[in-house]
C-alpha positions as CSV (number, residue, x, y, z in Angstrom):
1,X,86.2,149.6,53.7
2,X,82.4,149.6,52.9
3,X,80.1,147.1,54.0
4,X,77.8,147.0,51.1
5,X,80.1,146.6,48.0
6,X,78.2,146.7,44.6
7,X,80.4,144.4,42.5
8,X,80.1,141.9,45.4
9,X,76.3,142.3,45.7
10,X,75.8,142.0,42.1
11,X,78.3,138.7,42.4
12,X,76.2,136.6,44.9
13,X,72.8,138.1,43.0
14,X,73.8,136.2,39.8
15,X,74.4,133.5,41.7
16,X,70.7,132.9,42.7
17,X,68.1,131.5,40.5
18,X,64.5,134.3,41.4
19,X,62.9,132.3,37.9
20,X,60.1,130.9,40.1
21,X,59.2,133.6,42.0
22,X,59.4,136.4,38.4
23,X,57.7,133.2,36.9
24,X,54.7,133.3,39.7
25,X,54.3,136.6,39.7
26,X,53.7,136.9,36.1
27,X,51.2,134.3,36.0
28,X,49.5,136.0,38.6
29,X,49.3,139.3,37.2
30,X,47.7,137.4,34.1
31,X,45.4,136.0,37.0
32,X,44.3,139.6,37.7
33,X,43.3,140.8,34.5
34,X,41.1,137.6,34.0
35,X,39.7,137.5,37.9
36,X,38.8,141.4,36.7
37,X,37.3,140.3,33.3
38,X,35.6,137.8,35.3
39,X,34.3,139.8,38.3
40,X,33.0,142.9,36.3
41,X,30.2,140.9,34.3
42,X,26.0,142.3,34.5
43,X,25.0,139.7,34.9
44,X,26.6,138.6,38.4
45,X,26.1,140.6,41.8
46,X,28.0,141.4,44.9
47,X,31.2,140.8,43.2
48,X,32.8,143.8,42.5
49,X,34.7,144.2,45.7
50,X,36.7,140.3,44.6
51,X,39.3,142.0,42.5
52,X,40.5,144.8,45.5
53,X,40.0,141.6,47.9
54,X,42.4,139.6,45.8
55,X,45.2,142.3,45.9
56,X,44.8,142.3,49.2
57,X,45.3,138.7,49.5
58,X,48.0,139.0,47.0
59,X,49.6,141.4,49.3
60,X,49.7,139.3,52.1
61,X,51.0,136.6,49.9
62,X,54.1,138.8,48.8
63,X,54.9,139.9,52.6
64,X,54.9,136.0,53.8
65,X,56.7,134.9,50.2
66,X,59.5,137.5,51.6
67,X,59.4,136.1,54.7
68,X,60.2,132.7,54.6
69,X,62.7,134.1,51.8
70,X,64.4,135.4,54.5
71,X,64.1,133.5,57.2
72,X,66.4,130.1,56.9
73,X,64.1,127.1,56.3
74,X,66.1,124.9,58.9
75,X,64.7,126.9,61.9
76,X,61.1,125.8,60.8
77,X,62.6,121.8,61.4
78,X,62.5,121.9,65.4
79,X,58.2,123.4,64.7
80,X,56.8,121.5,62.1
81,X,55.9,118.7,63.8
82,X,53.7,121.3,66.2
83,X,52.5,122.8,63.3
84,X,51.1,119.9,61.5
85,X,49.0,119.1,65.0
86,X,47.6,122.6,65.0
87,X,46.9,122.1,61.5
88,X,44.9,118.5,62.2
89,X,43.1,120.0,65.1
90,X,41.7,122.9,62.7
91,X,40.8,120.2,60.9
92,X,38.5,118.7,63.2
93,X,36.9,122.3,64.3
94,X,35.9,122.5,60.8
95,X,33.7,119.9,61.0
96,X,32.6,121.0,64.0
97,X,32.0,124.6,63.9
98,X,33.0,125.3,60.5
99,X,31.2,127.6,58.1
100,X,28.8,125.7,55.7
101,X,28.9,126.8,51.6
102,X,27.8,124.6,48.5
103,X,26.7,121.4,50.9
104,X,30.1,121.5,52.5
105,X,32.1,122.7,55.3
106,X,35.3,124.0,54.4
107,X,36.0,127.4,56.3
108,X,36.7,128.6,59.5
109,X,35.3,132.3,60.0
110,X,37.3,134.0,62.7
111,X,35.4,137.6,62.6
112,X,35.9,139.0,59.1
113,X,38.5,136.7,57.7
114,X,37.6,132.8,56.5
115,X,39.8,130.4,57.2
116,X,40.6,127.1,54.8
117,X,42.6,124.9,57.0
118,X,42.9,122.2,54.2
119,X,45.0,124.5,51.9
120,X,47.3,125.1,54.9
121,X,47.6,121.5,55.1
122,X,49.2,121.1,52.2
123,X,52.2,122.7,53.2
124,X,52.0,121.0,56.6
125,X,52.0,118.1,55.4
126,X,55.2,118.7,52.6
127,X,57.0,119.9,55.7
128,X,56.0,117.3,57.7
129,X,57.0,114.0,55.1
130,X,60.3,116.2,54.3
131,X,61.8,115.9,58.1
132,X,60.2,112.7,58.6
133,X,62.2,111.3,55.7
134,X,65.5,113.8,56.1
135,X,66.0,111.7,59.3
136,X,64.9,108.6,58.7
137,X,67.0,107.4,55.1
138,X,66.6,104.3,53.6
139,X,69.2,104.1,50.8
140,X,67.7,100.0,49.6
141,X,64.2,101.8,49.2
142,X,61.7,101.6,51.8
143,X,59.1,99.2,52.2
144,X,55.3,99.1,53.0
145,X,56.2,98.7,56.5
146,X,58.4,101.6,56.3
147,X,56.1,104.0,55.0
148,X,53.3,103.7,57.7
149,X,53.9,106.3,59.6
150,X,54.5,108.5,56.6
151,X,51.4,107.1,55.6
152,X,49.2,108.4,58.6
153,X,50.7,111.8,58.5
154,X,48.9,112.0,55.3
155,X,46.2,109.7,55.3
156,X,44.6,111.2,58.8
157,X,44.3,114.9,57.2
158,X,42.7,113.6,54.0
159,X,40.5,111.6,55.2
160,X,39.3,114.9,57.1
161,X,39.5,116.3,54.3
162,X,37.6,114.4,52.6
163,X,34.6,113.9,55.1
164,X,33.9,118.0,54.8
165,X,33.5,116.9,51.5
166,X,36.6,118.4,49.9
167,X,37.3,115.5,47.8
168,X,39.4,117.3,45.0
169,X,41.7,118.7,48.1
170,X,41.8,115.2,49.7
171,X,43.1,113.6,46.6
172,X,45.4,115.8,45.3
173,X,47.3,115.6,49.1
174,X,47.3,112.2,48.5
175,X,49.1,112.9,44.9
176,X,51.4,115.3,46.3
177,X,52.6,112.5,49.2
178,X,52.4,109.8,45.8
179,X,54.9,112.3,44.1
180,X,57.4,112.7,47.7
181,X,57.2,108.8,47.8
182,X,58.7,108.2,44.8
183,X,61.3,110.8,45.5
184,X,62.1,109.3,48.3
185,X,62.6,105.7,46.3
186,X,60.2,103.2,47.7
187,X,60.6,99.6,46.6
188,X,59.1,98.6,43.4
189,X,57.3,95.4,45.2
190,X,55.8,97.9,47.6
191,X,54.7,99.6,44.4
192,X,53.4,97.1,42.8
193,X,51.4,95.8,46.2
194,X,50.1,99.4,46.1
195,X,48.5,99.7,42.8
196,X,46.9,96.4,43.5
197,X,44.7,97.5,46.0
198,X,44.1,100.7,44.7
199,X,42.6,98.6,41.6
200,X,40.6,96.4,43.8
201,X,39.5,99.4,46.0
202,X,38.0,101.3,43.5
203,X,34.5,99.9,43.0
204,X,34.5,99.8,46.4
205,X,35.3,103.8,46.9
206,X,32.7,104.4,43.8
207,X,29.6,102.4,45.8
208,X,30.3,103.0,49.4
209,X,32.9,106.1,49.8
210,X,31.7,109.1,47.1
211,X,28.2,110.8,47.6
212,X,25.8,110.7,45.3
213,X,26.6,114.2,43.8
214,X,30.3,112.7,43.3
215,X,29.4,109.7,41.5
216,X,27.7,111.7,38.9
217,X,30.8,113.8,38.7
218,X,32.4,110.4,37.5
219,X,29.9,109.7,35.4
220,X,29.6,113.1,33.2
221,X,33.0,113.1,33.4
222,X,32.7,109.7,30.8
223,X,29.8,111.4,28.9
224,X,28.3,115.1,30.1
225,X,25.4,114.5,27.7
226,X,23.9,112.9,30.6
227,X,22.8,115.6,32.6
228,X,23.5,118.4,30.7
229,X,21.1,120.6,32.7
230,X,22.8,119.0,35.9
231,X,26.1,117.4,37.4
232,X,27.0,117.3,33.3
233,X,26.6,121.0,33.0
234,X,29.8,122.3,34.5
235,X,32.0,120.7,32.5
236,X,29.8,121.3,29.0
237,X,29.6,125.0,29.6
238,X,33.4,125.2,30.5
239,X,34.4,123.3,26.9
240,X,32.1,125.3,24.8
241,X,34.1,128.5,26.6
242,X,37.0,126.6,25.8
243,X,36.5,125.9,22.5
244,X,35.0,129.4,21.3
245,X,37.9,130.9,22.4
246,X,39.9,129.5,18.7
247,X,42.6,130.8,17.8
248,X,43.1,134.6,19.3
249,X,40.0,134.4,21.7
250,X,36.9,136.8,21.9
251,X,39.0,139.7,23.5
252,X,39.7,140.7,26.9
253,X,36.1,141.4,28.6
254,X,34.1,139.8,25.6
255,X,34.0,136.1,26.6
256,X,30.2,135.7,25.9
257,X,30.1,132.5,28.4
258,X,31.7,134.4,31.1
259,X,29.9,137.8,30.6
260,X,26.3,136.2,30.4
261,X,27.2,133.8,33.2
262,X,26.6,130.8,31.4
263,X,30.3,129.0,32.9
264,X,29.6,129.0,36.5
265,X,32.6,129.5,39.4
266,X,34.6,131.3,36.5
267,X,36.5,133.3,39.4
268,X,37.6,130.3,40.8
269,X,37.6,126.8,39.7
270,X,37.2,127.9,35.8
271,X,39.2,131.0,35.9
272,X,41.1,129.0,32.9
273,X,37.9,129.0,31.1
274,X,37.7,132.3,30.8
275,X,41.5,132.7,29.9
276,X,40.9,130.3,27.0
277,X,37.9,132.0,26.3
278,X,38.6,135.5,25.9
279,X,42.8,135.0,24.7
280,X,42.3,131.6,22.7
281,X,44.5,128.6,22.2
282,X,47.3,131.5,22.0
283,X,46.7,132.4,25.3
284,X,46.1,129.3,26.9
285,X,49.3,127.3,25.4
286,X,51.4,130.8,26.9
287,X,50.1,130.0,30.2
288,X,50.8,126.1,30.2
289,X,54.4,127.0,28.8
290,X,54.6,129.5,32.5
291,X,53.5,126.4,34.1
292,X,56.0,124.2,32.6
293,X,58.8,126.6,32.9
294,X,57.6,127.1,37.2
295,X,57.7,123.4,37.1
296,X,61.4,123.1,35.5
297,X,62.7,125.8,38.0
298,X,61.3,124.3,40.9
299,X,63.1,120.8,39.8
300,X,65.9,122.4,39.6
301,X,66.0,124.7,42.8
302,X,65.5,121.2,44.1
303,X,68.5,119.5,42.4
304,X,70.9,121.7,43.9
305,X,69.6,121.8,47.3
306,X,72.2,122.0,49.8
307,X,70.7,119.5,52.0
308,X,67.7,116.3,51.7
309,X,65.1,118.6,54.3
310,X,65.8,121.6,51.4
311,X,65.4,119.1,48.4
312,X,62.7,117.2,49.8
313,X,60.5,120.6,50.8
314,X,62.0,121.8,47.1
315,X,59.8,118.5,45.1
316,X,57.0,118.7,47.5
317,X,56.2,122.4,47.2
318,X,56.4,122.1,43.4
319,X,54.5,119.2,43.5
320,X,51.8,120.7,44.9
321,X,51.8,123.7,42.6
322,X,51.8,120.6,39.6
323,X,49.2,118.9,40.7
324,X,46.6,122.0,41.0
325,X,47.5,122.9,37.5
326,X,47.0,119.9,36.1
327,X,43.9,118.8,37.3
328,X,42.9,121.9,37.1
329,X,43.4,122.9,33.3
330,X,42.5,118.6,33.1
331,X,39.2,119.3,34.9
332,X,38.5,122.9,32.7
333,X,39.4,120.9,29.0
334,X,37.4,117.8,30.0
335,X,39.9,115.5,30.5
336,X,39.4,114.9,34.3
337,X,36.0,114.8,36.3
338,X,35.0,118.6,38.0
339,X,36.7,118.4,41.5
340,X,36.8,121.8,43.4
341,X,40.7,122.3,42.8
342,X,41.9,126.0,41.9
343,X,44.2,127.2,39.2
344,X,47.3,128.1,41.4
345,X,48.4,132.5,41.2
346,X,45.1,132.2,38.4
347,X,42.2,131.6,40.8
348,X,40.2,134.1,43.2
349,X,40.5,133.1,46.4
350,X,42.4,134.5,49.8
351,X,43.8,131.4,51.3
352,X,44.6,129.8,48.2
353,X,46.8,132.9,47.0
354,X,48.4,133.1,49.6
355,X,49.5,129.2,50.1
356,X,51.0,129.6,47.1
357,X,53.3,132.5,47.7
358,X,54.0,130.8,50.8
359,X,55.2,127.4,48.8
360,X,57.1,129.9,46.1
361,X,58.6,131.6,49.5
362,X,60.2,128.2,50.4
363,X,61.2,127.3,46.8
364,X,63.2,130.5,46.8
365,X,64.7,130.3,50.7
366,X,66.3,127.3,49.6
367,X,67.6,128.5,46.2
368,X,69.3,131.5,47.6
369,X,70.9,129.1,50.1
370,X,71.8,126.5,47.7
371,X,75.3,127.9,47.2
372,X,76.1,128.3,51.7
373,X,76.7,125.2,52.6
C-alpha cells in the first residue's frame, strides 16, 4: 500500500479553492514590473536597490503565506489575545522611540530592518474581533452595549494610530471593524444611533481632531485648484498621469509623469498612477477586475468556512485587502482625499507586502480546511 497515492492527492487538490492566493500573486508580479518601471527613473536617487528589496520582502511574504497555510488557524485562538497586547504596546514605543519620516512617526528600526507596527495591527485586530465574537453570539443582533468591548479593541489601536499621525491607517481599521460589525449583524437601532453621531461628530473631527496639513487634504480633495503647487498637488499630478495613460498607455517605462518625477510617492502610494499611466484604461480596468475576482474568492472561502472563528477571520482579512484597494485606486482617480494607504501586492513597501501574504495565508488555511470538519 503506498502512502502517497496520486489519484487520491489529485482528489483532495480539486477540492480546494488556491484562486486567492494564484489571484495575489499575479497582481503582484504586475506590482513588480511597475515598482521596476517606477524605481529605474533619472531623475530619482538612491532607489535602485527598492526593486531587489521588494523581492526580498516578497520572499518573506511567500515563506509566512506557506506557513500559516499550513499551520491550522485554531491553534492561533488560545495566542491572539497576547498577540493583540504586544501589538498595542508597539504601538505606544512608536510614539516613543519610533523613527521619524514625512512629519510622522510610523516605524520602529530594530538594526537594519523598520518595523510598521500599525500594519501588523490590522491583522491583530481581525483576529482579535473574530474570537471575541466566535464566543460571544448574539443571534437577535447585538446592541450598542454589546459592542463596547469590541469597540475598544479597535478604537484604542487607532486612536494610536492616529496620533503618529497615520490617519489613512487609522480609518481604514476602523472600516475593516465597520465591515466585521455588520457581518456579525448588529441591530439596525444601534445603526442608526451610530451614524448619528458620526454626522454630528464630523465638524467637530474637521476643527479640533485633523492637523492643519489634513484639513487641506479635505479641502483639495473638493477642488485641487486650490493649492496646486501644495496640499492640491498630489492628487493633480496623479490624475493628469491617470488620464494620459488613454487608452493603451505610454508603454512600459515611458510614463512621462513617473520618469521626470512629476507624480511623487509613485513606488508607494501612487504605484496605480503609474500602472494607469504607462498600460492605460486597458490596464487599469484588468487590474480592478483581479481585485474584484480576490474580493469574490475571499467571500466565498468565507461562505464555506467550517466554523464562525474561520468565517469571521475569512471577511475580515478580505476586508482589509478591500478597503486598501479602494481607497487607494479612490484616492489615485480623485475620488477620495490623498491618505497614506498602499495599493495591496502593487505598492513598494516591506511590511506592507508581507501583511498581505500573511492575510492571503489565512484566507487559504481556512479554505483547504473548509471540507475537515
Amino acid at each position: 500500500m503506498r502512502l502517497l497515492d496520486p489519484n487520491t492527492i489529485y482528489e483532495k487538490l480539486t477540492k480546494y479553492d488556491f484562486n486567492v492566493m494564484f489571484i495575489s500573486i499575479i497582481i503582484t508580479i504586475i506590482g513588480l514590473f511597475n515598482i521596476y518601471s517606477a524605481t529605474n527613473t533619472a531623475s530619482i536617487t538612491g532607489t535602485a536597490g527598492l526593486f531587489a528589496h521588494q523581492l526580498i520582502f516578497i520572499g518573506i511574504g511567500l515563506v509566512l503565506m506557506t506557513f500559516f497555510i499550513i499551520v491550522d488557524y485554531r491553534r492561533f485562538e488560545k495566542t491572539i489575545y497576547i498577540a493583540y497586547a504586544i501589538n498595542l504596546i508597539l504601538l505606544i514605543a512608536v510614539l516613543l522611540v519610533g523613527r521619524s519620516a514625512s512629519g510622522a512617526k510610523r516605524w520602529l528600526s530594530l538594526g537594519p530592518i523598520s518595523l510598521q507596527p500599525s500594519e501588523f495591527m490590522k491583522i491583530t485586530v481581525v483576529l482579535t474581533l473574530a474570537r471575541y465574537f466566535s464566543n460571544d453570539i448574539n443571534f437577535e443582533g447585538y446592541t450598542l452595549r454589546d459592542l463596547l468591548v469590541p469597540t475598544m479593541i479597535v478604537g484604542i489601536p487607532a486612536g494610536l494610530i492616529i496620533i503618529e499621525p497615520d490617519l489613512g491607517s487609522g480609518l481604514l481599521l476602523l472600516l475593516v471593524a465597520f465591515s466585521i460589525f455588520l457581518f456579525v449583524k448588529v441591530n439596525w437601532r444601534s445603526l442608526l444611533i451610530v451614524a448619528m453621531v458620526g454626522s454630528i461628530s464630523l465638524p467637530i473631527v474637521y476643527n479640533f481632531v485633523l492637523k492643519d496639513y489634513q484639513r487641506k487634504r479635505v479641502m483639495t480633495f473638493l477642488d485641487p485648484t486650490l493649492d496646486p503647487k501644495g496640499a492640491g498637488y498630489n492628487s493633480l499630478q496623479s490624475r493628469i498621469a491617470v488620464g494620459s495613460g488613454q487608452l493603451i498607455g505610454k508603454g512600459h517605462m515611458k510614463g512621462t509623469q513617473t520618469q521626470l518625477n512629476f507624480l511623487p510617492e509613485h513606488h508607494t502610494d501612487f504605484i496605480y498612477s503609474v500602472l494607469a499611466e504607462e498600460h492605460g484604461f486597458l490596464g487599469s480596468v484588468f487590474l480592478v477586475i483581479l481585485y474584484v475576482l480576490l474580493f469574490m474568492a475571499g467571500i466565498r472561502v468565507g461562505s464555506q468556512a467550517g466554523d464562525r472563528l474561520g468565517v469571521l477571520i475569512v471577511m475580515g482579512c478580505t476586508a482589509v485587502i478591500f478597503w486598501h484597494a479602494f481607497v487607494n485606486i479612490g484616492m489615485v482617480i480623485g475620488i477620495m482625499p490623498v491618505v497614506g494607504v498602499t495599493l495591496p501586492f502593487m505598492s513598494y513597501g516591506g511590511t506592507s507586502i508581507i501583511v498581505n501574504f500573511i492575510l492571503i495565508g489565512l484566507i487559504q488555511g481556512i479554505a483547504v480546511r473548509r471540507f475537515m470538519f
